[in-house]
C-alpha positions, 0 to 999 in steps of 0.5 A, spaced: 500 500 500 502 507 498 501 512 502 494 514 504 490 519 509 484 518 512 481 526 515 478 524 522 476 533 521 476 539 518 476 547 520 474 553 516 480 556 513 481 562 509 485 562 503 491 566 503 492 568 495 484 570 494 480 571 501 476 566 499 473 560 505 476 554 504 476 547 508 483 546 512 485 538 515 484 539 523 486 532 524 488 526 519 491 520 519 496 517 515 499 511 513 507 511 509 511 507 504 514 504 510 508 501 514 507 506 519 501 510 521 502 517 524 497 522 527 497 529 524 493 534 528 493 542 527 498 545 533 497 553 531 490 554 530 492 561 530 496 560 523 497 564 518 500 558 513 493 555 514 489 560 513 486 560 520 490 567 522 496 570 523 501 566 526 507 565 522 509 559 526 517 561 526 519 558 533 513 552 531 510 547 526 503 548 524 501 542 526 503 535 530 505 529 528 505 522 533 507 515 531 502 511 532 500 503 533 495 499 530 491 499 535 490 506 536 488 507 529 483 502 530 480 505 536 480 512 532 476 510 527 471 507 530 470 513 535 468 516 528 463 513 527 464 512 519 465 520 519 472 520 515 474 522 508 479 518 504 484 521 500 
């Protein structure tokens, strides 16, 4: 399997370049070449790079990321109740 990545959430965001509304991933999961999982979630919700304010990140990362087991994933997807987008 390549990489692929389940979007547990979204925020609304603004995009920088137009002003228009757009949809930013909140939290995701992502599954990479080497067989791992790893837990995205926003770390800035003031960030000026999501479009969700006007934070410039310098002294952090936008967002987090954790590895995370199996088990966990299992027990992330079914705490959603189906309500995720594949991408």
């Amino acid at each position: 399997m390549d990489e692929s990545i389940i979007v547990l959430s979204f925020v609304e965001g603004i995009d920088p370049y137009d002003g228009s509304k757009t949809k930013v991933k909140e939290k995701w999961l992502e599954y990479t070449k080497d067989g791992k999982w790893k837990l995205w979630s926003i770390f800035c919700y003031d960030s000026a790079l999501l479009g969700l304010g006007q934070c410039l990140c310098n002294s952090h990362d936008p967002y987090q990321v954790e590895e995370v087991s199996e088990e966990e994933v299992r027990k992330i997807l079914s705490s959603t109740r189906g309500r995720v987008t594949l991408c």
